[in-house]
C-alpha positions, 0 to 999 in steps of 0.5 A: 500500500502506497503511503500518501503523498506528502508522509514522506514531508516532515511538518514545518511549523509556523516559527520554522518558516519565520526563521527561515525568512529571517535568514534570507532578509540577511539582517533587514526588518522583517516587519518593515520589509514584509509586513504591510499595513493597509488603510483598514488598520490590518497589517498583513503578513508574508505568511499565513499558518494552520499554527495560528489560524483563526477559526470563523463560524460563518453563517449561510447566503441569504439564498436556499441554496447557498447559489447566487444569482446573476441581476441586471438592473434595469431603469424604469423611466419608461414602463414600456421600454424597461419591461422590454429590456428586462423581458430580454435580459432574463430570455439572455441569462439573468436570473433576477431583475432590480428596477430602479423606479425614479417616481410612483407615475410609473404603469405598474400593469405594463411594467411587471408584465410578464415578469416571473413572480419571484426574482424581482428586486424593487429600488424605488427612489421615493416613499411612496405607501400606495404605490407599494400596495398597488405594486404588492397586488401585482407582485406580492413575492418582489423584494422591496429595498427601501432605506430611508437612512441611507436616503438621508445620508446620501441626500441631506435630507429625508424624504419628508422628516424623520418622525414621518419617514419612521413611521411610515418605514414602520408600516411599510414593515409590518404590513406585508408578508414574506420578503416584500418588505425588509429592514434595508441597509445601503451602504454604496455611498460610505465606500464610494465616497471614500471609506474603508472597509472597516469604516463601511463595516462599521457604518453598516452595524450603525446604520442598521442598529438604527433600525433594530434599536428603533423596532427592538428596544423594548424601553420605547413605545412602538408600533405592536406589530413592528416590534413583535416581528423583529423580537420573536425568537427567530427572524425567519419565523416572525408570528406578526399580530394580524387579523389572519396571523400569518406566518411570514419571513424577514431578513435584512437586505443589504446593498452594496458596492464592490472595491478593487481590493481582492482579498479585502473584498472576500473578507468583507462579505464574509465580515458582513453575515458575521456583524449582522449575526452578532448585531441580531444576537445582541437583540434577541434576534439570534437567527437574524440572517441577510441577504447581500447584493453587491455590483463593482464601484464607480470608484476606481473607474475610469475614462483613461483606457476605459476598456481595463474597467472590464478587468476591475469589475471581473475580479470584483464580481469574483471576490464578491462571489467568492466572499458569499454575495447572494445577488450580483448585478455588474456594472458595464463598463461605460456605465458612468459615460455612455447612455445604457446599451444593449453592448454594454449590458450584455458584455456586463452579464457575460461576464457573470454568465462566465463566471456562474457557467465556465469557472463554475464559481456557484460550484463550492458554497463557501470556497474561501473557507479554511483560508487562514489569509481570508479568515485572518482577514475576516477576524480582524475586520469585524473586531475592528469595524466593532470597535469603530461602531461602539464608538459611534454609539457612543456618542449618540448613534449613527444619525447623530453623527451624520448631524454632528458630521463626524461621519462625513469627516472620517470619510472625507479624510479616508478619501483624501489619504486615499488620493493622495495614494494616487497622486505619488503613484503609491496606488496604482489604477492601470491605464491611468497613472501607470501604463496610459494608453495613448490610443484612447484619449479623453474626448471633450464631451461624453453622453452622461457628465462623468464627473461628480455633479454638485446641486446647490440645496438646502439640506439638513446634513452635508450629504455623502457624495460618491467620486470617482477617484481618477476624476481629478486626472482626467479634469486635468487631462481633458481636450480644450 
C-alpha cells in the first residue's frame, strides 16, 4: 500500500518558516520589509499558518441554496421600454431583475408584465405607501429595498422628516408578508465616497442598529406589530399580530458596492453575515440572517483606457462571489459615460454568465473557507469595524453623527489619504497613472457628465457624495 503523498514531508511549523525568512532578509526588518499595513488598520503578513489560524463560524447566503444569482438592473423611466429590456435580459441569462423606479407615475400593469413572480428586486427612489400596495397586488413575492437612512445620508435630507419617514418605514414593515418588505441597509455611498472597509463595516452595524434599536428596544413605545416581528425568537419565523396571523419571513437586505481590493473584498462579505449575526444576537434576534447584493464601484473607474474597467469589475464580481454575495448585478463598463446599451449590458452579464457557467464559481458554497489569509482577514475586520461602531454609539448613534458630521469627516479624510495614494503613484489604477494608453484619449464631451455633479440645496446634513477617484486626472487631462 502506497503511503500518501506528502508522509514522506516532515511538518514545518509556523516559527520554522519565520526563521527561515529571517535568514534570507540577511539582517533587514522583517516587519518593515514584509509586513504591510493597509488603510483598514490590518497589517498583513508574508505568511499565513494552520499554527495560528483563526477559526470563523460563518453563517449561510441569504439564498436556499447557498447559489447566487446573476441581476441586471434595469431603469424604469419608461414602463414600456424597461419591461422590454428586462423581458430580454432574463430570455439572455439573468436570473433576477432590480428596477430602479425614479417616481410612483410609473404603469405598474405594463411594467411587471410578464415578469416571473419571484426574482424581482424593487429600488424605488421615493416613499411612496400606495404605490407599494398597488405594486404588492401585482407582485406580492418582489423584494422591496427601501432605506430611508441611507436616503438621508446620501441626500441631506429625508424624504419628508424623520418622525414621518419612521413611521411610515414602520408600516411599510409590518404590513406585508414574506420578503416584500425588509429592514434595508445601503451602504454604496460610505465606500464610494471614500471609506474603508472597516469604516463601511462599521457604518453598516450603525446604520442598521438604527433600525433594530428603533423596532427592538423594548424601553420605547412602538408600533405592536413592528416590534413583535423583529423580537420573536427567530427572524425567519416572525408570528406578526394580524387579523389572519400569518406566518411570514424577514431578513435584512443589504446593498452594496464592490472595491478593487481582492482579498479585502472576500473578507468583507464574509465580515458582513458575521456583524449582522452578532448585531441580531445582541437583540434577541439570534437567527437574524441577510441577504447581500453587491455590483463593482464607480470608484476606481475610469475614462483613461476605459476598456481595463472590464478587468476591475471581473475580479470584483469574483471576490464578491467568492466572499458569499447572494445577488450580483455588474456594472458595464461605460456605465458612468455612455447612455445604457444593449453592448454594454450584455458584455456586463457575460461576464457573470462566465463566471456562474465556465469557472463554475456557484460550484463550492463557501470556497474561501479554511483560508487562514481570508479568515485572518475576516477576524480582524469585524473586531475592528466593532470597535469603530461602539464608538459611534457612543456618542449618540449613527444619525447623530451624520448631524454632528463626524461621519462625513472620517470619510472625507479616508478619501483624501486615499488620493493622495494616487497622486505619488503609491496606488496604482492601470491605464491611468501607470501604463496610459495613448490610443484612447479623453474626448471633450461624453453622453452622461462623468464627473461628480454638485446641486446647490438646502439640506439638513452635508450629504455623502460618491467620486470617482481618477476624476481629478482626467479634469486635468481633458481636450480644450
Amino acid at each position: 500500500m502506497k503511503k500518501p503523498l506528502f508522509d514522506e514531508f516532515e511538518p514545518v511549523s509556523e516559527t520554522a518558516w519565520k526563521q527561515k525568512i529571517q535568514m534570507d532578509l540577511k539582517g533587514a526588518d522583517y516587519n518593515g520589509t514584509l509586513v504591510t499595513s493597509t488603510p483598514e488598520g490590518i497589517n498583513v503578513k508574508p505568511i499565513y499558518h494552520q499554527d495560528s489560524q483563526v477559526d470563523i463560524n460563518l453563517p449561510h447566503r441569504g439564498t436556499q441554496k447557498d447559489d447566487w444569482y446573476i441581476s441586471q438592473k434595469i431603469y424604469c423611466g419608461n414602463a414600456r421600454a424597461a419591461n422590454k429590456k428586462a423581458l430580454d435580459a432574463l430570455a439572455r441569462g439573468a436570473e433576477g431583475i432590480l428596477l430602479d423606479i425614479p417616481n410612483a407615475d410609473v404603469n405598474l400593469e405594463i411594467l411587471l408584465k410578464d415578469l416571473p413572480d419571484v426574482g424581482i428586486q424593487v429600488h424605488p427612489q421615493f416613499f411612496d405607501l400606495d404605490f407599494l400596495k398597488k405594486l404588492h397586488s401585482f407582485k406580492p413575492k418582489a423584494y422591496v429595498h427601501l432605506d430611508i437612512i441611507y436616503r438621508f445620508s446620501s441626500s441631506g435630507n429625508w424624504f419628508q422628516n424623520q418622525k414621518s419617514d419612521h413611521e411610515k418605514h414602520a408600516f411599510f414593515l409590518k404590513s406585508f408578508d414574506g420578503y416584500f418588505s425588509n429592514i434595508t441597509v445601503n451602504t454604496s455611498t460610505y465606500q464610494q465616497a471614500g471609506a474603508t472597509v472597516t469604516q463601511e463595516l462599521a457604518y453598516y452595524c450603525a446604520h442598521l442598529n438604527e433600525y433594530l434599536n428603533h423596532y427592538c428596544d423594548t424601553n420605547k413605545e412602538h408600533d405592536g406589530d413592528v416590534y413583535n416581528a423583529f423580537k420573536e425568537r427567530s427572524i425567519e419565523e416572525v408570528h406578526i399580530e394580524r387579523s389572519q396571523s400569518a406566518k411570514t419571513e424577514k431578513r435584512i437586505n443589504i446593498d452594496t458596492t464592490i472595491g478593487s481590493n481582492y482579498f479585502m473584498e472576500i473578507a468583507k462579505y464574509r465580515a458582513y453575515r458575521i456583524l449582522t449575526k452578532t448585531l441580531g444576537t445582541a437583540y434577541g434576534l439570534n437567527n437574524l440572517g441577510c441577504y447581500i447584493t453587491a455590483t463593482p464601484s464607480l470608484r476606481n473607474k475610469s475614462l483613461l483606457d476605459y476598456n481595463v474597467n472590464l478587468l476591475r469589475t471581473t475580479t470584483e464580481c469574483m471576490s464578491a462571489v467568492l466572499g458569499g454575495a447572494d445577488t450580483i448585478h455588474n456594472l458595464p463598463y461605460d456605465a458612468f459615460f455612455h447612455k445604457e446599451n444593449e453592448f454594454g449590458n450584455r458584455i456586463a452579464r457575460n461576464q457573470l454568465l462566465i463566471l456562474k457557467e465556465e469557472a463554475y464559481l456557484n460550484k463550492v458554497a463557501n470556497a474561501a473557507d479554511g483560508t487562514y489569509y481570508i479568515n485572518a482577514l475576516t477576524k480582524e475586520l469585524t473586531e475592528k469595524a466593532l470597535e469603530i461602531f461602539k464608538t459611534i454609539e457612543k456618542a449618540g448613534g449613527f444619525v447623530q453623527s451624520l448631524f454632528e458630521g463626524t461621519i462625513q469627516r472620517k470619510i472625507k479624510e479616508s478619501d483624501a489619504a486615499e488620493r493622495k495614494l494616487l497622486k505619488s503613484n503609491k496606488k496604482i489604477l492601470v491605464g491611468v497613472n501607470k501604463f496610459p494608453n495613448a490610443e484612447l484619449p479623453l474626448q471633450k464631451e461624453y453622453e452622461i457628465l462623468p464627473f461628480q455633479k454638485i446641486e446647490p440645496r438646502k439640506t439638513l446634513v452635508t450629504p455623502i457624495a460618491a467620486k470617482r477617484l481618477a476624476e481629478d486626472l482626467e479634469k486635468s487631462q481633458m481636450p480644450k
